[in-house]
N, C-alpha and C positions, 0 to 999 in steps of 0.2 A: 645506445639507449633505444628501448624500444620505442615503435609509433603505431596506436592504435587508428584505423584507416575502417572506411565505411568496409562494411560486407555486401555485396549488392549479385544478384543472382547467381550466388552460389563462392566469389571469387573477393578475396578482399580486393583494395581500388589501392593504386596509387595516393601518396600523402599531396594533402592540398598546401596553398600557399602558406595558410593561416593555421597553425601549430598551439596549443595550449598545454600549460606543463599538467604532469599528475603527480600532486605532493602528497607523501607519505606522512599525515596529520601528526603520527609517534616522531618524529624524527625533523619535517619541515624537510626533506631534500627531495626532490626532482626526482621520481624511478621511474619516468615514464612521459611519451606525451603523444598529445590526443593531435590527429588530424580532424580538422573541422569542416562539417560540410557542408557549403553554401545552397544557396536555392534550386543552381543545376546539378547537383550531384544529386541533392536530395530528390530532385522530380524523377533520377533517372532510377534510383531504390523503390518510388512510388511504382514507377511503369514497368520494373521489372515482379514488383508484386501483382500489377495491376494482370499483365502477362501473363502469369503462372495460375490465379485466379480464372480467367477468362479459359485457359486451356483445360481445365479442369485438373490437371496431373495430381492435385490434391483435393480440391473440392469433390470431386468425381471419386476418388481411390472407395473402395469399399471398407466399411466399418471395421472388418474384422483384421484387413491391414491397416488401417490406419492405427487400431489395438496395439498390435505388434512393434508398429513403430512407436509409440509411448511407452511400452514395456523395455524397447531398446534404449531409448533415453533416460528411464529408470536405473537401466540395468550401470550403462557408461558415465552418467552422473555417482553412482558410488562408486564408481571406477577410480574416479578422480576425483572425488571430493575433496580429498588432501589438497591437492593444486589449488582448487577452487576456493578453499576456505585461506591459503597461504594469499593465492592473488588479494580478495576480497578485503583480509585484513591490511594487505599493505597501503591499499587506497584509499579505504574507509574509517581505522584506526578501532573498529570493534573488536573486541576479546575472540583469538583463536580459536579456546574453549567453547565458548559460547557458539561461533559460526556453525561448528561444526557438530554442535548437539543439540543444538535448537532452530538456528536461522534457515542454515543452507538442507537441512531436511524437508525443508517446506516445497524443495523445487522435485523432490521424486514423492513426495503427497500428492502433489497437484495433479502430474502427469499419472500416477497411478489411480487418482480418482476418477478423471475424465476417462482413462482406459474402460473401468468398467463401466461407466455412462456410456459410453460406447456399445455396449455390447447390451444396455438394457431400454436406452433411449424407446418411448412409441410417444405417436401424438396422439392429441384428439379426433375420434369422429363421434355422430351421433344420428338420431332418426329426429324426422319431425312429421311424428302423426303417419305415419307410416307415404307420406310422400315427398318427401328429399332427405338423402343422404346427404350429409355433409362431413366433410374433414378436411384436417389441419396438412398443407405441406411446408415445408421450414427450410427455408435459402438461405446458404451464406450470404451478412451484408455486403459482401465484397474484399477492399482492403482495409485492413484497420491499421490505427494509427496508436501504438501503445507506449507509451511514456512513463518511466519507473522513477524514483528518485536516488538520494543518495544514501538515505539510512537503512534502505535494505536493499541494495540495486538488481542485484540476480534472484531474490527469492521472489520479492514483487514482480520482477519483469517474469520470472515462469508461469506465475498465475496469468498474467493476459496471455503469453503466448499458448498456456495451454489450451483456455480458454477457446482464444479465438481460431487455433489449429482443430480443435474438438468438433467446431462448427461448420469449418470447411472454410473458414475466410483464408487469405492471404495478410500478410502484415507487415509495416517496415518499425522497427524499435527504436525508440531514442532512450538510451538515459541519462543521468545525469553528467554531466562534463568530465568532476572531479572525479567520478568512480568507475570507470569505464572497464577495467583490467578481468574482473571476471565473467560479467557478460560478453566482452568480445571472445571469451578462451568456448564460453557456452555456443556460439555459433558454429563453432567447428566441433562440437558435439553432435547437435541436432543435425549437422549432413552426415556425419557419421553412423549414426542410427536411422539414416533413410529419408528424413527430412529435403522433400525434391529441392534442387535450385530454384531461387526468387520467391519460397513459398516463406520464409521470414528474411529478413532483410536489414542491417544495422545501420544508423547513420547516429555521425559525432558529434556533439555541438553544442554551444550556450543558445538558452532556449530562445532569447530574443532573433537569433538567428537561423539557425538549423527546425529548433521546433518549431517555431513561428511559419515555417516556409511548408514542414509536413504538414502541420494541423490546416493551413488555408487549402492545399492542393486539391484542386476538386477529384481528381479521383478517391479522395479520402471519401468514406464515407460514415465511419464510425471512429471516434477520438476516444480512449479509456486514459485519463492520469491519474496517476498519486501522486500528493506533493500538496504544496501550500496555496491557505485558498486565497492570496492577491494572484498567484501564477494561473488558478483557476477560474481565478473571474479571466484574466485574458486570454486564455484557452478559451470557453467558451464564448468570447466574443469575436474571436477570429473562425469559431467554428460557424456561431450563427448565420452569416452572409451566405454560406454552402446549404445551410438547413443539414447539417450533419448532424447525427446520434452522440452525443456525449456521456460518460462516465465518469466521474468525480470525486475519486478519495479525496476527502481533503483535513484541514486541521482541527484539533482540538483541543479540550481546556477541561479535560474532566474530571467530574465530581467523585471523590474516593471517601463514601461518609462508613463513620465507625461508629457504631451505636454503643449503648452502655451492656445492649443483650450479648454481643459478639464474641466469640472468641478469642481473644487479644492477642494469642501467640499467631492463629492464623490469620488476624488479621494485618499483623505485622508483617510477615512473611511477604502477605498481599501485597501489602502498600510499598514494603524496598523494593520487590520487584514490579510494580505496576509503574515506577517512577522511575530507577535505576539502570533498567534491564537495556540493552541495545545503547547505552552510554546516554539514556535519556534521550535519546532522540526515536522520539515513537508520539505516532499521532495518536494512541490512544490509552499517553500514559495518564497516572491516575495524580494528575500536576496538582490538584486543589483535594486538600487531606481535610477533611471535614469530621471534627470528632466529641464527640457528647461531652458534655461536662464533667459529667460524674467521672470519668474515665477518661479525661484528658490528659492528665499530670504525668501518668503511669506511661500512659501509651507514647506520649509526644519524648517521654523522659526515656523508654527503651526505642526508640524508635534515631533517637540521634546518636547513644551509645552502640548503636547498630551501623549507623552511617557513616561513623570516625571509624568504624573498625574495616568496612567494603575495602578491598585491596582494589588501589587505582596503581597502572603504570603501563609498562611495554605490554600492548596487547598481542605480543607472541609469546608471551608468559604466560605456561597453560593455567598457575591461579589467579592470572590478575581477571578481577572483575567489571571493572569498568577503565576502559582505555581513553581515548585524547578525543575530544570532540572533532569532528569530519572536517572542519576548515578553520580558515584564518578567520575572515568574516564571519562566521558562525560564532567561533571563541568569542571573536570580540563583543559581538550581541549579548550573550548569553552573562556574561562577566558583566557586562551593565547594567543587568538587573538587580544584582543587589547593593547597588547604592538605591537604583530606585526605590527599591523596599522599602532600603531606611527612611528614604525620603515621605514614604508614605506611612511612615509612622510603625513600619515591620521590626521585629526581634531578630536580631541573626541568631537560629540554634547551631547549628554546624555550617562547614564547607566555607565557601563565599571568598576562597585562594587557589592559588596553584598549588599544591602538594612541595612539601620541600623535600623529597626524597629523588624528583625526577629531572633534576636540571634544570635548563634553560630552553632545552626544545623541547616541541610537543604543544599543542593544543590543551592541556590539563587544566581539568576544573573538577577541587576535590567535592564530592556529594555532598549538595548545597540544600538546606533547606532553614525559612524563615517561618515565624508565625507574626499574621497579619489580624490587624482589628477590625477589617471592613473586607466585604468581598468587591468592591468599588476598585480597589487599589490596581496598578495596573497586571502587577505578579498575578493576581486573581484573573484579569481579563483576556492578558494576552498570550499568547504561544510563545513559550519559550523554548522549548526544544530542549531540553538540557536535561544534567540531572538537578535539577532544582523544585523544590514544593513547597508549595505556597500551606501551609494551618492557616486553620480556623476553627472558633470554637461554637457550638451551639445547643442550645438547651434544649428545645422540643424537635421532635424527628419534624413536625409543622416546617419548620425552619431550614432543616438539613433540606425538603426536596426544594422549598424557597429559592435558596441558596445554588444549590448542584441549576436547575435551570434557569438563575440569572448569568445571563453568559449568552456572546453571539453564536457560542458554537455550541453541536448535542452531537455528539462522535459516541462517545461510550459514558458510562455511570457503572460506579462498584457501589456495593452495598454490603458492609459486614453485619451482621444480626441473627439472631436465632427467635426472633419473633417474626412468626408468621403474616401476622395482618403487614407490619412492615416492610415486607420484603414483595406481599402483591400491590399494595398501592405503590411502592418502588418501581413495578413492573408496568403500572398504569398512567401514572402521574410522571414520573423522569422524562423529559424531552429528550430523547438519546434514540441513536438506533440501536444501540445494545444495551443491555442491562444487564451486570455482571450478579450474582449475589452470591456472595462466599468464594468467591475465585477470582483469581486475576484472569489475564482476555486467553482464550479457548476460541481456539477457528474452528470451525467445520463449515465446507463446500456446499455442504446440503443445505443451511441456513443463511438467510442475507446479512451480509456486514456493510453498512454505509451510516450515512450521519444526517439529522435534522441539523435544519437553519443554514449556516455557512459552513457545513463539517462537508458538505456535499450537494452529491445529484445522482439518484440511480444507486442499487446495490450489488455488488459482486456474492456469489452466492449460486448456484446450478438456475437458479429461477429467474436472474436476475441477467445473469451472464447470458443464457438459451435468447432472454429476450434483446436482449444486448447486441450480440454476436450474429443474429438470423432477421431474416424478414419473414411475416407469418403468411401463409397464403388461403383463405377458406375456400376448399374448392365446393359448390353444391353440383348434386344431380337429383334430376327429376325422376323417380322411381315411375310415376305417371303422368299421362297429358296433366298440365295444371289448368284450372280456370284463367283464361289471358281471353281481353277483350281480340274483337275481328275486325281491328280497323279497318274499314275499305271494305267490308263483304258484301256491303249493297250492291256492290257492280257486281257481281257475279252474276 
């Protein structure tokens, strides 16, 4: 069996004492296990980034190879995608299909975006009154500490690593415990394509222990997670003590309102996939379905004969659509919500079992979705993760933005409509850091993606990231003598 072992300047490490399995969520059997690494293995991935940073081998390399080297990692990431989407799904339980035509393309986007930021980056200068030049120089922060989770581990971990490579930092990875299998095959890409030794760096681990140990390290200087926001309040409080830079994907609960102006076939589209897509577990699925009166019965009525039809099962079955939720604890969570539902006075329309096509193993929960009389209820409040949606119904659009930002979290907001005033006060009024209208979520690099209230801190995005990833430095010069008092000229 295999054993996934830190990566640390260049060389995997021998496996430590403390061994964690890697279960296959479709299946429940053991294909794997993670070596776990304690606080001194971890310091020594920190010091071998800390290392390679301080040498420059990378912060120093010139732009137009550091280009080259992304172009490499572009080119060998479709080399092997196959492999990496085969890994990906064994450990995660997401649909083959899907990995491979939506998810894991996300990791040569990234690197081919920052490639040409590369080659176009300038900073600022400027005049003042024609007597100081001033301009911007831009440092790597140092090392970074970047933290992916389990619902997309290698395509989120590409965005920080590109990220933070693009700017010249060093970096050590962590990701999630359970998912380990295609990020550790990804390390031995990036040396492959030229990525010097210790300039990224992998370590194993549950986060109370492993991450907990990188995020306090004082050589850390900059922390980026995704993942859930109780993990991110203690992230951030283990960061605080250092006064380290934090970045914080965190969770969501968002509002998917359908008006009666809308579309109905696209809006439906919208909504399976804003809910369904990644086996439900996506922090910016569209979990609370908010839908106009007039246009309730129709929508809510094709939208569940849509839901019973989603093909759930083996996610190495190129048509299955949604596969086994990613763990055991997860399943169980997710599967207790809909008693709470009922308990809060919800309808079950579909889902709310395990499939009886699929056995007895596997994580399966068929596409679940309730409608509820109150957004109070806790379906409406809390993160479920899942494929699960919470309805609701309401009669003035007044209501609908009401509605979408009562909630501790502002991650994302949809909006189906073809009324215009609706769709800018949508733009104005939603506490959200994105505001979808007529689309499900749509990334682009150049725009910031992050979350009001408890969805976050800081956004990922070329503007967001630049500030993130660098220290700013304002150099002035004095084009001429300035006016400056002559303390002391009496003596002369």
């Amino acid at each position: 069996m295999k054993t996934i072992t830190s990566y640390i300047n260049g060389q995997w490490q021998n496996a430590s004492a403390t061994l964690l399995p890697v279960i296959n969520p479709a299946t429940e059997a053991v294909v794997a296990q993670l070596s776990e690494a304690d606080a001194d293995e971890t310091a020594r991935a920190v010091a071998a980034a800390e290392a390679s940073w301080k040498s420059g081998v990378w912060a120093n390399k010139p732009a137009a190879e550091k280009r080259r080297i992304f172009q490499r990692i572009v080119a060998l990431t479709l080399e092997h995608i196959e492999e990496l989407a085969q890994l990906e799904c064994l450990n995660s339980g997401l649909p083959l299909n899907y990995l491979r035509a939506r998810q894991l393309p996300r990791i040569t986007r990234n690197f081919e975006f920052f490639a040409d930021w590369l080659s176009q980056n300038v900073e600022k200068a400027g005049m003042t009154d024609q007597d100081y030049l001033r301009f911007v120089v831009r440092e790597p922060a140092g090392v970074a500490a970047l933290i992916s989770p389990w619902n997309a581990p290698l395509a989120l971990a590409s965005t920080k690593i590109a990220a933070a490579l693009a700017f010249g930092n060093s970096c050590v990875l962590k990701t999630a415990e359970t998912t380990p299998l295609a990020v550790a095959r990804f390390m031995d890409i990036l040396s492959e394509a030229g990525v010097p030794a210790g300039v990224v760096n992998l370590v194993n681990g549950r986060g109370q222990v492993t991450g907990d140990a990188l995020v306090r390290h004082p050589a850390v200087r900059v922390v980026s997670f995704t993942g859930g926001t109780q993990t991110g309040r203690a992230i951030a409080a283990a960061a605080a003590p250092g006064l380290k830079r934090v970045d914080l994907e965190l969770g969501g609960k968002s509002a998917n309102i359908i008006t009666a102006t809308a579309n109905l076939d696209d809006a439906l589209d919208g909504a399976l996939t804003s809910i369904y897509t990644n086996n439900g577990q996506q922090c910016f699925a569209g979990s609370r379905i908010l839908v106009q009166r007039q246009v309730a019965d129709e929508f809510i009525a094709r939208f569940v004969q849509r839901a019973r039809a989603i093909r759930v099962g083996d996610p190495l079955d190129m048509a299955t659509e949604v596969g086994p939720l990613s763990n055991a604890a997860h399943y169980a969570r997710v599967c207790s919500f809909v008693d709470i539902a009922l308990q809060d006075g919800g309808q079950l329309l579909c889902g709310g079992k395990r499939p009886a096509h699929v056995g007895d193993k596997g994580y399966y929960l068929e596409p679940t979705a309730v409608l509820m009389p109150s957004n109070s209820a806790r379906v409406c409040q809390e993160e479920i993760f899942g494929p699960f949606a919470a309805f609701q119904i309401f009669d003035e659009f007044d209501e609908a933005i009401a509605i979408a930002n009562d909630s501790e979290f502002g991650l994302v907001s949809y909006l189906w409509s073809n009324d215009l005033t609706q769709a800018h006060r949508a733009a104005r009024e939603i506490q959200a850091g994105v505001v979808l209208v007529n689309t499900p979520m749509i990334l682009d690099l150049r725009f910031p993606f992050g979350g009001y209230k408890t969805s976050g801190v800081g956004r990922e995005g070329i503007d967001g990231m630049r500030h993130f990833y660098t220290e700013e430095k304002t150099v002035t010069i004095a084009l001429k003598r300035p006016a400056m008092a002559r303390l002391g000229a009496h003596a002369d």
